[in-house]
C-alpha positions, 0 to 999 in steps of 0.5 A: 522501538524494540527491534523486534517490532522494526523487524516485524516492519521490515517484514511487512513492508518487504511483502508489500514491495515484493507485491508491487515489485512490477518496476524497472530497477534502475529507473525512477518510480512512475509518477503517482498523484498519490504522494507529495513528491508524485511516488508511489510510496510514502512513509509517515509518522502519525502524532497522537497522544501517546507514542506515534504510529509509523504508516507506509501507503503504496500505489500498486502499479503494474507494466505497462502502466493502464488502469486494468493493470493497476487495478489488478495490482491493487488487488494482488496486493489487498490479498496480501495484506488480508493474508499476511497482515489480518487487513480488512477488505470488506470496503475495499471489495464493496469499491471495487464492485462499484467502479471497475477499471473503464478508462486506461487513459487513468492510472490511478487505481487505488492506495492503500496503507499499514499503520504500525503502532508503535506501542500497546496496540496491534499493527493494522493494514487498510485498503 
């Protein structure tokens, strides 16, 4: 991969961290039903035909952990990702009109994602 491209990693995930930075250095991560190992973070490689793509998925979270907290998290960081990266919120506005935080004995709220393509595509962010 050319370092300009694992620049352009660095970079968006440094913004991706910087946004969700609301944790306790030293500590370890809050636990999260989103990864294998129960983090809030998991990296992945995706095989295809062709090269393969390099994906981060992050659950933002918020101190104290709440769901409205989460919540709120999750959607600081969606503007990010659509003001930095070009990522498409139309779905995930559509959710979150539909389901608005109740309950703050959960604390998922939502996941999101950056595929990086790894060649002859254009790097792309869901939420």
């Amino acid at each position: 991969m050319p370092v300009s491209r694992q620049a352009k990693i660095a970079e968006v995930f440094e913004g991706i961290a910087a946004v969700c930075g609301d944790q306790v250095a030293g500590e370890p991560p809050r636990w999260s039903g989103m990864s294998d190992d129960c983090s809030p973070i998991e990296w992945s490689v995706a095989f295809r035909r062709g090269a393969p793509d390099i994906r981060v998925l992050v659950e933002a979270q918020s101190e104290p952990p709440s769901l409205k907290g989460y919540a709120a998290a999750s959607q600081r960081l969606t503007r990010w990702l659509v003001d930095n990266t070009g990522a498409d919120d139309a779905l995930a506005s559509l959710v979150l009109d539909a389901f608005p935080p109740r309950n703050d004995a959960a604390f998922s709220a939502a996941y999101q994602g950056s595929s990086f393509f790894t060649v002859g595509r254009c790097e792309q962010s869901c939420t």
